[in-house]
ROLUMGU-696660 format. One record per residue (C-alpha): residue in one letter; chain; x, y, z. Coordinates in pm, whole numbers, plus 50000, padded with zeros to 5 digits. Each point is the difference from the previous one (the first is absolute). Layout:
 residuo cadena  east north    up
       a      A     X     Y     Z
...
END
This chain:
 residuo cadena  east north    up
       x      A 28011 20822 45240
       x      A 50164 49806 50248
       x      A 50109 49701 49765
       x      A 50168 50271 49764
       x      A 50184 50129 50307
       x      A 50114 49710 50107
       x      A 50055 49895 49625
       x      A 50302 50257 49996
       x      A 50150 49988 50348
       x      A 50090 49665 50007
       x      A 50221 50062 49675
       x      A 50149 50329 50123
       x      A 50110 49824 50318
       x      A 50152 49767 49819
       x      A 50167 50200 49810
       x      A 50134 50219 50305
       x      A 50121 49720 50208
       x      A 50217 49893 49651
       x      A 50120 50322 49975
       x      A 50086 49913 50389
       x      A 50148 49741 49993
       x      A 50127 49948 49629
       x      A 50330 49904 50120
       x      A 49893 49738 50243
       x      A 49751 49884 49704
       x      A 50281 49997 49746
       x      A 50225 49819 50228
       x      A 49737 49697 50079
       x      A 49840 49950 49664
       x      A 50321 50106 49760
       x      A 50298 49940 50198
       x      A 50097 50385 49937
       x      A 50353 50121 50219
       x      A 50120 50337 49923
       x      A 50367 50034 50084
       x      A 50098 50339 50117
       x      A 50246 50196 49817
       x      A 50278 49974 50292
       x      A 49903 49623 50089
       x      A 50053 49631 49878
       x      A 49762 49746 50078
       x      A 50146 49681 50124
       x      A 49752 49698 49955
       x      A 49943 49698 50188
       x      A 49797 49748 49812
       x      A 49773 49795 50240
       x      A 49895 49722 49767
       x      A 50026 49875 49624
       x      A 49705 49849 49861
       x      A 50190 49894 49699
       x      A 50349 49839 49962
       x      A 50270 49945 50268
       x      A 49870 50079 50344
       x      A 50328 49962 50219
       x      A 50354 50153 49970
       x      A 50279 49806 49902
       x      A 50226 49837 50354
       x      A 50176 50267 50176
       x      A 49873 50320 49786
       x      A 49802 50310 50185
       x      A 49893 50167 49666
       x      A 49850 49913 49716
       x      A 50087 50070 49637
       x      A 49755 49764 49804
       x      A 49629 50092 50170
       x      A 49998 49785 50287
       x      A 49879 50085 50298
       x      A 50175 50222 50288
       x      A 50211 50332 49967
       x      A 50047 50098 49630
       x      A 50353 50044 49806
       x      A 49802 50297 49783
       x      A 49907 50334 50181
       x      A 49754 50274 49882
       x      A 50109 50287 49825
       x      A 49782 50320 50091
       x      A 49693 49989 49776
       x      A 49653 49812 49943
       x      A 49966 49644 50019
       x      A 49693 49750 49982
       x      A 49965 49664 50076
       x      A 50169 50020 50303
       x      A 49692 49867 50239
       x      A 49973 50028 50342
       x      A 49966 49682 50070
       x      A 50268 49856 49845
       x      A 50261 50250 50049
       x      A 50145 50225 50234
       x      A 50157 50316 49920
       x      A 50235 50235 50247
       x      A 50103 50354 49901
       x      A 50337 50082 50067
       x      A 50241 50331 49900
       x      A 50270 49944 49776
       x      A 50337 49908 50132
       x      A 50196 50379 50017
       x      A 50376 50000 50046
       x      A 50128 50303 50119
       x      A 50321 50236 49853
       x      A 50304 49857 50205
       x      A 49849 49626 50057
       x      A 49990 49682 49826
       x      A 49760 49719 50070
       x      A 50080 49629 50059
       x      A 49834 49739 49909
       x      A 49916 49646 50135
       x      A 49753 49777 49824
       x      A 49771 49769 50149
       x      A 49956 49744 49739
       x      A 50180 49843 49723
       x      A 50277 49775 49911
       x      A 50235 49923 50287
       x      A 50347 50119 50003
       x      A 50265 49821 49893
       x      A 50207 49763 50309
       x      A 50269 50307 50052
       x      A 49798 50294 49912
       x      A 49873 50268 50215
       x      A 49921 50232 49751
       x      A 49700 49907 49694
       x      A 50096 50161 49664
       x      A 49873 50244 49773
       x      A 49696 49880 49781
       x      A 49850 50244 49740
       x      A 49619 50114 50221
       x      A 49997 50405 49909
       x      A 50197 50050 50373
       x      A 49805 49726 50135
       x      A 49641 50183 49936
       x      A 49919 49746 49754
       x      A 49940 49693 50237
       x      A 49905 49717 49759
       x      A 50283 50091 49805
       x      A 50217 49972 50330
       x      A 49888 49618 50089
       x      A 49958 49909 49606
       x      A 50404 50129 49916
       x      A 50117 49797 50289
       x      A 50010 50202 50285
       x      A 50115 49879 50329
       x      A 49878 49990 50364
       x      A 50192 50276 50216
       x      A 50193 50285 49993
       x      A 50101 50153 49646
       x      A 50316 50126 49874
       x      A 49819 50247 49798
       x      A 49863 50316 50160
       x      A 49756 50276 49916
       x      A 50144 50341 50007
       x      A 49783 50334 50116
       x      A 49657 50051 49810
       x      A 49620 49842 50019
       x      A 49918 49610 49903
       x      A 49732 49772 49998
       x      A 50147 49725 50258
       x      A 49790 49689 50068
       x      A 50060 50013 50327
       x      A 49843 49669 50043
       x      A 50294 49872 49822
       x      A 50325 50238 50097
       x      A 50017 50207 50340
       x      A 50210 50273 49945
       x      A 50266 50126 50232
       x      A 50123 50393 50011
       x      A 50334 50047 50038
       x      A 50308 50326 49944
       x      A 50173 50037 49633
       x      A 50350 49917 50116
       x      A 50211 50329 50001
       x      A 50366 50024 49957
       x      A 50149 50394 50152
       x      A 50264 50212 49860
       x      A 50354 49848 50054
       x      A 49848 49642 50056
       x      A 50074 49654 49902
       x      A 49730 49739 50022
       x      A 50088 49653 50053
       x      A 49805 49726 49849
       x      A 49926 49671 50152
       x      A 49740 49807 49839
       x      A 49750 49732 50126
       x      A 49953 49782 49661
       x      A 50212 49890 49759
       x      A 50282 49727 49915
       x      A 50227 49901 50264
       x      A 50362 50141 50016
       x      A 50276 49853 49782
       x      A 50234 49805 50226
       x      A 50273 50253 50166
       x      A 49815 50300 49893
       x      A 49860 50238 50277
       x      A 49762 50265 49790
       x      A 49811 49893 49690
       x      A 50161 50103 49658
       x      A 49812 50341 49871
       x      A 49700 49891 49734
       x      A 49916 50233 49752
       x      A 49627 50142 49890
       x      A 49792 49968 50288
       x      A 50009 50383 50113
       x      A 50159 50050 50315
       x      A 49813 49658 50121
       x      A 49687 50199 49932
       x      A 49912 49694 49721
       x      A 50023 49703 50234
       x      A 49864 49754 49739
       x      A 50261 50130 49761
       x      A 50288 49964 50297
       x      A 49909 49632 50058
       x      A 49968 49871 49614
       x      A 50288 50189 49923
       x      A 50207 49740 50259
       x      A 50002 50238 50295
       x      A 50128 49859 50349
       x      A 49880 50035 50279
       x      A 50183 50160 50289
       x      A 50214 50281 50051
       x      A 50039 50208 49646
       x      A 50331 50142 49875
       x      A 49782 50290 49844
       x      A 49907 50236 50155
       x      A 49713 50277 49953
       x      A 50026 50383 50003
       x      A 49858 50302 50168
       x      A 49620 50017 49865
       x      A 49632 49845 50052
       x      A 49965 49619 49903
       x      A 49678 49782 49950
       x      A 50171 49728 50230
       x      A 49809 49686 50121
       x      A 50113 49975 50360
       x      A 49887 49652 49984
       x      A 50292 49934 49707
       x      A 50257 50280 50110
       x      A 50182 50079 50312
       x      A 50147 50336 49973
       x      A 50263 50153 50229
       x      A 50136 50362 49972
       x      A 50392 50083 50057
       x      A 50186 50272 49935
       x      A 50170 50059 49669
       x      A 50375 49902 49993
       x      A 50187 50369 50060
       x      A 50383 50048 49885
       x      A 50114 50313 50144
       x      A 50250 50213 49818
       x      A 50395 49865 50043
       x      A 49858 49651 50003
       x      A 49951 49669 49784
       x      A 49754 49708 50074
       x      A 50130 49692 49936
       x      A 49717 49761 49938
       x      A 49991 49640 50150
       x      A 49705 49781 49847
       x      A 49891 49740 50121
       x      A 49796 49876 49655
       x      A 50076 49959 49686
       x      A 50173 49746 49835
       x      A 50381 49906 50093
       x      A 50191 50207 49801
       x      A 50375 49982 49846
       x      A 50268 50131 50280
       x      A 50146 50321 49836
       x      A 50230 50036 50272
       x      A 50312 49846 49831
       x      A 50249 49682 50090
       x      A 50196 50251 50252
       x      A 49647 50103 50248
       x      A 49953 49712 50170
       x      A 49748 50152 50246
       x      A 49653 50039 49883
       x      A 49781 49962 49721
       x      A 49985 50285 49743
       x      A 49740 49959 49736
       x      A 49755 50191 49734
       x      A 49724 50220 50108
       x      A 49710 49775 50027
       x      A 50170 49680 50121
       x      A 50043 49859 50348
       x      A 50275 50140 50202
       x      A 50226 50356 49986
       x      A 49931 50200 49739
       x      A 50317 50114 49780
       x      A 49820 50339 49945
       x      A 49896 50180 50351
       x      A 49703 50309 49949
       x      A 50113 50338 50060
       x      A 49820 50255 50229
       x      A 49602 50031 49961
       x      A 49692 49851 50136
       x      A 49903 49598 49846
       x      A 49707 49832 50039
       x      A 50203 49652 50144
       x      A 49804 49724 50174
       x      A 50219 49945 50301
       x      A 49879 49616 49996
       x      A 50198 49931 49717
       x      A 50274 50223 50011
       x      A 50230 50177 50200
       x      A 50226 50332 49886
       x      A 50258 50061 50204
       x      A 50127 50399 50021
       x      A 50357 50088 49970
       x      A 50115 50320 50018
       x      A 50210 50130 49676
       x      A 50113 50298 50113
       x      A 50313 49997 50275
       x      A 49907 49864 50338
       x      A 50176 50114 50354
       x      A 50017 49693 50233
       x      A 50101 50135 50367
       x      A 50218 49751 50253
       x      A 49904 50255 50275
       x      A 49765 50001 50343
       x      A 49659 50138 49955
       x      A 50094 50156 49661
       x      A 49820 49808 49717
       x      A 49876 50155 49647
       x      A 49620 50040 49880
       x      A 50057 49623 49808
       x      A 50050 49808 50327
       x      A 50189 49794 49810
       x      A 50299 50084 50243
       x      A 49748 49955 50339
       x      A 50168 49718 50132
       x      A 50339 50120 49982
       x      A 50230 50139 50249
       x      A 50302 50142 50086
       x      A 50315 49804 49906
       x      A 50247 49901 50319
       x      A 50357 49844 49898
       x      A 50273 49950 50227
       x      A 50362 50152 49943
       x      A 50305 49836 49956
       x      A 50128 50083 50366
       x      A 49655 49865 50132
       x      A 49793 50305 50041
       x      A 49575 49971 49867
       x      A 49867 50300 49820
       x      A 49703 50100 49832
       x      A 49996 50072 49625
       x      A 49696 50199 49808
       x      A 50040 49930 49625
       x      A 49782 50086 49674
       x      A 49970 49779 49689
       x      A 49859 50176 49686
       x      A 49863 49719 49793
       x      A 49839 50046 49625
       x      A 49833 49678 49815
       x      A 49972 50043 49640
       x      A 49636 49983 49806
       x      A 50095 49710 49790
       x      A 50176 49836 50264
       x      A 49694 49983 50276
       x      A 49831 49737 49886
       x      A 50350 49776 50096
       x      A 50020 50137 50354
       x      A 49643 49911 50054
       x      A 50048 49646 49846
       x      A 50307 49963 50255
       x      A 49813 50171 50306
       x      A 49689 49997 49980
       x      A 49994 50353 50120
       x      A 50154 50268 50109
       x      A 49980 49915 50389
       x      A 50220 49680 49901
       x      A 50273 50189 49787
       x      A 50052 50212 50293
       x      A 49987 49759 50280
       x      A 50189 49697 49767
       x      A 50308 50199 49840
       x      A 50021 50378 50091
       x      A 49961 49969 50384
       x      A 50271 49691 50027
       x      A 50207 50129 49738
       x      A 50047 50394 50171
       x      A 50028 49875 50328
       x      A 50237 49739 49942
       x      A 50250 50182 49834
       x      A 50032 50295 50229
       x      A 50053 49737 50272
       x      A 50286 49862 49839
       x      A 50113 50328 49891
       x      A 50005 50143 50357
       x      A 50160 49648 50133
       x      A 50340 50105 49748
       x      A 50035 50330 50217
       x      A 50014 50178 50337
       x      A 49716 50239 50050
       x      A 50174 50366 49961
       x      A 50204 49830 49674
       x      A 49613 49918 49903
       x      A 49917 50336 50078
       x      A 50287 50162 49798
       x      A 49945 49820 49660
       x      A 49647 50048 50001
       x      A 49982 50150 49638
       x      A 50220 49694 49917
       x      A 49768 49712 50145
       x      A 49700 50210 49838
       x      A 50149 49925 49632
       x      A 50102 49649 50039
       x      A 49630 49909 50166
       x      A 49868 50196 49697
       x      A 50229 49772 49758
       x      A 49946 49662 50143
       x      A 49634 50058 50102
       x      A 49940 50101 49606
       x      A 50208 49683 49881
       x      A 49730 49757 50240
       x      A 49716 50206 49899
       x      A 50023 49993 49636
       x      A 49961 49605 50031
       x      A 49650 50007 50091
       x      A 49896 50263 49744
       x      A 50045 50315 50220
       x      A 50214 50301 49956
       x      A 50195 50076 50306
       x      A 49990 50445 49981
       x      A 50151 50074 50325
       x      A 50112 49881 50346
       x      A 49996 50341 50269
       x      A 50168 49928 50338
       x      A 49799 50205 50248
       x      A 50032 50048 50366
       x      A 50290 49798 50137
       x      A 49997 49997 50402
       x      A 50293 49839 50196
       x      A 49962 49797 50357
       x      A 49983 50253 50270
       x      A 50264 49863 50179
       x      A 50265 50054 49677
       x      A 49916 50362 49885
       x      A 50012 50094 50412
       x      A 50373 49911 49978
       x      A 50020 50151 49681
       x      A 49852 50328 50147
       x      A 50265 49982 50263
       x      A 50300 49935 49789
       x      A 49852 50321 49760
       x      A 49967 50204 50329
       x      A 50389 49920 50142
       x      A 50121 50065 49606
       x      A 49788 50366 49998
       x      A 50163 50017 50317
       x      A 50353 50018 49927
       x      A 49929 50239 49690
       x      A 49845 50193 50241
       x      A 50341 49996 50247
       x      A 50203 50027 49681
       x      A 49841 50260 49862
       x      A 49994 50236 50330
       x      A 50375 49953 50028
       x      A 49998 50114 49652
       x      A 49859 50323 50103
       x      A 50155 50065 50293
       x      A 50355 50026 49751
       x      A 49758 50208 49792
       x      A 49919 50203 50264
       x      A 50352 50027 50129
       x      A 50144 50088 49670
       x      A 49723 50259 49935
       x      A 50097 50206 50300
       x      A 50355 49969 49934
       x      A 49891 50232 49692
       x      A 49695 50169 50100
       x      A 50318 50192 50258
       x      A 50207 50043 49649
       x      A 49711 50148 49845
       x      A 49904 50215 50264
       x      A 50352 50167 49994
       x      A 50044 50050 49632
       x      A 49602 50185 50059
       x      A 50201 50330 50086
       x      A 50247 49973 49723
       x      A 49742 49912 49743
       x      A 49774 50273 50190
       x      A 50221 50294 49959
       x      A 50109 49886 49615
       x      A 49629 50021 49951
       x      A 50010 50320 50141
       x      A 50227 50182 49778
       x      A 49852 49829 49682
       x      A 49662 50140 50139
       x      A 50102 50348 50069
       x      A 50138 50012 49638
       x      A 49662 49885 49890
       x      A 49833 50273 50117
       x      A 50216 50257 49892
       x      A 49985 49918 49663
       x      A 49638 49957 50053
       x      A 49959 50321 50060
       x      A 50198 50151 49763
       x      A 49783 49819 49730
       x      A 49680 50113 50176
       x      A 50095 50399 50000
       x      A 50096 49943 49597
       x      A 49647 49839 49975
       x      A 49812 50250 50188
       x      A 50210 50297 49729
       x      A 49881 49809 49716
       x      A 49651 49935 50150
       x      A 49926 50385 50044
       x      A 50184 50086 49671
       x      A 49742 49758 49795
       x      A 49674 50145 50186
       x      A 50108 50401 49947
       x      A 50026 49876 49604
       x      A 49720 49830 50004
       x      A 49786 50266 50190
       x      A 50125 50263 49752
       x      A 49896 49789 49685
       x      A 49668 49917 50165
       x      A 49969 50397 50042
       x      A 50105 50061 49663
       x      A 49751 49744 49872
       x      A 49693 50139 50196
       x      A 50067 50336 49880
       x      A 49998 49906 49620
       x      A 49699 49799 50077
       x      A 49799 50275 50186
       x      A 50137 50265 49695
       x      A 49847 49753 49737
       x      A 49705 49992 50226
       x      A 49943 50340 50037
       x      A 50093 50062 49576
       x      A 49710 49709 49904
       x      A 49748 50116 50237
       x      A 49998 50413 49887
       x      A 50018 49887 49622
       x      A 49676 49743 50078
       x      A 49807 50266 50177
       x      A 50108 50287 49721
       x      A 49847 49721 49752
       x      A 49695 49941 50221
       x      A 49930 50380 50020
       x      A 50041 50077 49636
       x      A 49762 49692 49882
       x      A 49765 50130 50275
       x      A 50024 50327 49849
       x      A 49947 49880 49689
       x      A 49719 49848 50076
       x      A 49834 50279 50181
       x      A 50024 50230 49716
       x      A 49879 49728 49756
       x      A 49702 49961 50253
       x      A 49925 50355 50002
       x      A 50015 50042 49635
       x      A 49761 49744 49943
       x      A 49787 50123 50266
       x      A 50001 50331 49900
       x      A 49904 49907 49632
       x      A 49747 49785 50096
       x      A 49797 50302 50239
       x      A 50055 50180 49695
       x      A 49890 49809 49800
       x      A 49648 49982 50205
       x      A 49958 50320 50106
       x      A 50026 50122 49594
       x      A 49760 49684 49958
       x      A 49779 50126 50308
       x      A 49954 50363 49849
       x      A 49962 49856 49603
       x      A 49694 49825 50179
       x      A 49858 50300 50255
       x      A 50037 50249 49699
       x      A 49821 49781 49698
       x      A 49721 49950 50287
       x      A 49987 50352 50097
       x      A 49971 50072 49634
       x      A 49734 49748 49946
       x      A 49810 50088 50363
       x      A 49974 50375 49880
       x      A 49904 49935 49648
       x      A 49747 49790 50131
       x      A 49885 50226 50308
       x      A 50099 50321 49891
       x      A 50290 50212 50153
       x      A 49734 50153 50277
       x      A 49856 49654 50100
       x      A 50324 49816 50032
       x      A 50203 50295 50158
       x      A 49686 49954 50289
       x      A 50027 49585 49954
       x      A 50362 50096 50142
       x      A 49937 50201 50296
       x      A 49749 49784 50124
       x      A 50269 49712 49984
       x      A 50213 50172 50185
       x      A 49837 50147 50256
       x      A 49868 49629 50049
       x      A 50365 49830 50008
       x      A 50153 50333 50196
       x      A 49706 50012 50254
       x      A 49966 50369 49965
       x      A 49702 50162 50168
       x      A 49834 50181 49793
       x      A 49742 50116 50330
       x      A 50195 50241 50258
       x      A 50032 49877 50337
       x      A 49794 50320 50088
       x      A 49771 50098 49776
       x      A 49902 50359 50001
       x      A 49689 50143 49867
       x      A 49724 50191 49999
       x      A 49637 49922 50089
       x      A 49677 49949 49792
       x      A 50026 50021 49658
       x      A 50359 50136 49987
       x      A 50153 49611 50063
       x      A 50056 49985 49603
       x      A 50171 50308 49985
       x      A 50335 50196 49976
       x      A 50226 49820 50242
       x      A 49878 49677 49835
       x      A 50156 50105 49677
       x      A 50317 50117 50155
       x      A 50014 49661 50182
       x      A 49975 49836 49671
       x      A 50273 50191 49817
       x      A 50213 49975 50273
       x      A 50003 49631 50024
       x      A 49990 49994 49570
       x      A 50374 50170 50057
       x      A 50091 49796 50242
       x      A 49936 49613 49780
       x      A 50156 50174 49709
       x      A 50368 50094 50185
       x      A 49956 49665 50117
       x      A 49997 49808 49695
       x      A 50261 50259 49874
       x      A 50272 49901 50257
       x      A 49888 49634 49922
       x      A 50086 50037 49649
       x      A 50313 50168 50118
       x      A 50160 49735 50192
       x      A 49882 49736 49751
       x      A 50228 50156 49733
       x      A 50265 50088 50225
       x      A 50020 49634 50130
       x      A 50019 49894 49635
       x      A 50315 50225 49936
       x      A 50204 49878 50232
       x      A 49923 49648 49938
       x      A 50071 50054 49654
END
């Protein structure tokens, strides 16, 4: 019994410690690995027991079995052969690259760069998770131009570490300049490399650099947006976009391209006007706007279009500051005296003719400081020098259209319209208008004396005939009189003739209003006695029509009412008999007339004498009495029907 126990328990043990440890079984005796779903399994192989044992001078991992870290990675799943003793495995979590990042890649083995190079180029390795593929293609030691963009891989990382690193991102209203770290070298006298076509916003290096790209500073430039840039291959900087505010032209100065035809003509001798797209001054400036310009390579220049106010005062300048540095004017008159001058020049430089002033100038700084500020000041100088200051001051209007003239005449030679010259304030030495104050005084002066004498004649004169006047007052007060007096009388001769004629016209009119309300009240009277006559016949009328009909109609009933009492009398007797209905009657009446038919005080005998004489005589006595009754019933009931009829 014990035999066949322990027959059985060895196997089930056995069998138990397999189930155990099947894993650690499978691994020794069939070199089982089971790569997890979200793994890869990079292998080390510790030996070869067949074949080449070493790897080739100045390689890390192998590609063709030999011994050390392994080119080929495991793929989750089931794999045998893979003993313990001859290899090692290490789990490790695919390579994740998260939304907004790009990964960079530098390879630990391969070919060496080229003398020059700091960048290794593309080779086709599934985004560098197929590892043999990487080192068989060609691959090369250090960092790569290609990157991996967001998403999972299986990286050998025993081949390529990977480096995290921001998608580059260009905001709203932004410019990014390029300046990149590989490439060919600059043509000789160029600044920017020329723009190379295909390579997506330098997003393809390996397309960039076979396609001839330079390296260096890039005359294109990238937009607002997200970019898969290698920062290894691209330096990016971020400007503002180019703005040309309304009123204004850019003139564009590049500083690339290729040397262009002059367009300027024999007769502009001063600058270098060429084709959009060539070195030097455009011929055709930008108008207002925003342009993504990369200020390396070119410069625009703003002039204003519209009309611009340059000021030759003290603290008085315009929102341009082109006229900051300029100041009042001070000349010096003919007879010696200094005084200051404020002017205004109103300047306007044609679209079409910019792009000259520019080429002269440079900018608009230098046209004001090099021609307008010289050319203003110098001529009111010698304009002041030709005359003494209250002459100046006199022909102001005059001086003010002859600067306007000659200013316009030097202007238009350096492609600028002259629009107006203003004279402003113009303030005299102290010492000059003082004197002139005085001399104005002593003049006012004497008009003043002059003029007093003047009124004392005036005066004298006036009183000479205010004493005439006041004698010829009586004269001309006693004609007045006499015309007055006459006034009045026939005044009042008119006014009695009025006042006749005024109570002549109301005593006619009061008698015709008289007259009129009498005929009125008449007519009144006459419609109101033949209305009520009418009214009292139609009511009369209508009375007797109302009686009539009423009368008829009683008639009518009453005849009706007796037809019916005496056909059902007739019937009530023939059915009752004369005796029996004549007693039907009485009792009828007595009921509806209340009569009592029992005395109030009943006389009568005692004992058997109660149903005796005076019982009878009661009873005939109140007989008589229903019959009259009913007879004086009838009687009115006919008589009422005669008169209604």
């Amino acid at each position: 019994m014990e035999l066949s126990f322990h027959g059985w328990m060895v196997p089930a043990v056995l069998a138990l410690l397999c189930i155990l440890f099947y894993k650690f079984i499978l691994r020794i005796f069939f070199g089982l690995i089971i790569v997890p779903q979200d793994k890869i399994g990079l292998v080390t192989k510790k030996f070869v027991l067949v074949g080449k044992q070493e790897l080739p001078e100045g390689r890390i991992i192998a590609t063709n079995g030999e011994a050390g870290f392994q080119a080929q990675t495991l793929a989750p799943g089931v794999y045998f052969g893979k003993w313990i003793w001859q290899y090692s495995i290490d789990f490790q979590s695919f390579t994740v690259i998260p939304t907004g990042k790009i990964g960079l890649l530098l390879a630990k083995d391969g070919i060496e760069l080229e003398t020059g190079r700091i960048l290794a180029r593309k080779v086709d390795c599934d985004s560098f998770q197929d590892a043999e593929a990487f080192l068989k293609n060609g691959g090369r030691k250090g960092r790569q131009t290609a990157i991996i963009a967001p998403g999972s891989y299986r990286i050998n990382t025993l081949l390529f570490e990977i480096e995290l690193t921001d998608m580059t991102q260009i905001p709203d209203n932004a410019v990014g300049i390029i300046t990149t770290m590989e490439g060919s070298p600059l043509e000789e006298g160029q600044i920017a490399g020329k723009i190379i076509n295909d390579h997506n916003k330098f997003q393809d290096v390996d397309t960039f650099l076979n396609n001839g790209g330079y390296k260096g500073l890039q005359e294109q430039v990238i937009l607002a947006g997200s970019y898969f840039l290698n920062p290894w291959f691209t330096k990016v900087e971020m400007v503002k976009m180019t703005e040309i505010p309304i009123g204004h032209v850019g003139v564009i100065i590049s500083y690339v391209g290729e040397e262009g035809k002059d367009l300027s003509g024999v007769d502009f001798k001063h600058g270098n006007i060429v084709e959009k797209g060539h070195k030097g001054v455009w011929a055709e400036p930008i108008g207002p706007g925003k342009y993504p310009i990369n200020p390396y390579i070119m410069k625009v220049e703003l002039v204003p279009t519209t009309n611009l106010v340059l000021n030759w005062a003290y603290e008085r300048s315009e929102s341009h500051q082109l006229d900051k540095n300029l100041s009042t004017i001070t000349v010096r008159s003919k007879d010696g005296f200094p005084f200051n001058l404020d002017v205004s020049q109103i300047i306007h430089i044609p679209t079409y003719e910019a792009p000259k002033v520019i080429a002269r100038f440079g900018n608009m700084i230098n046209l004001v400081s090099q021609v307008l500020e010289p050319t203003i000041g110098n001529y009111f100088r010698n304009s002041a020098q030709d005359s003494d200051v209250i002459a100046f001051l006199g022909t102001r209007k005059e001086r003010q259209q002859s600067a306007k003239d000659h200013i316009s005449s030097v202007l238009e030679q350096y492609n600028v319209n002259a629009v107006d010259t203003l004279i402003g304030a113009i303030v005299p030495p102290e010492s000059l208008m003082k004197t002139l104050t005085d001399r104005k005084l002593a003049e006012e002066q004497k008009i003043t004396y002059e003029t007093e004498m003047l009124a004392q004649e005036t005066r004298q004169a006036l009183e000479k005939e205010t004493a005439v006047a006041d004698m010829q007052k009586e004269i001309v007060k006693a004609d007045q009189g006499v015309v007055i007096a006459e006034r009045i009388a026939d005044a009042s001769v008119k006014k009695a003739t009025g006042d006749a004629n005024s109570v002549r016209l109301q005593a006619n009119a009061e008698g015709d209003r008289l007259k009129l309300l009498a005929t009125g009240e008449a007519e009144k009277t006459r419609l109101l006695a033949k209305a009520e006559a009418e009214k009292i016949e139609l009511l009369a009328k209508a009375d007797a029509e109302q009686i009539s009909l009423t009368g008829n109609a009683e008639a009518e009933r009453i005849l009706a009412i007796g037809k019916s009492n005496a056909e059902s009398y007739k019937l009530s007797v023939e059915a009752m008999g004369g005796n029996n209905f004549t007693q039907l009657k009485i009792m009828e009446n007595i009921a509806s007339q209340n009569v009592r038919i029992m005395p109030e005080v009943l006389i009568g005998g005692g004992g058997d004498l109660a149903n005796g004489g005076i019982s009878g005589l009661l009873g005939l006595q109140l007989l008589e009495q229903v019959q009259k009754k009913n007879v004086e019933t009838v009687s009115a009931t006919e008589e009422k029907t005669d008169n209604n009829s």
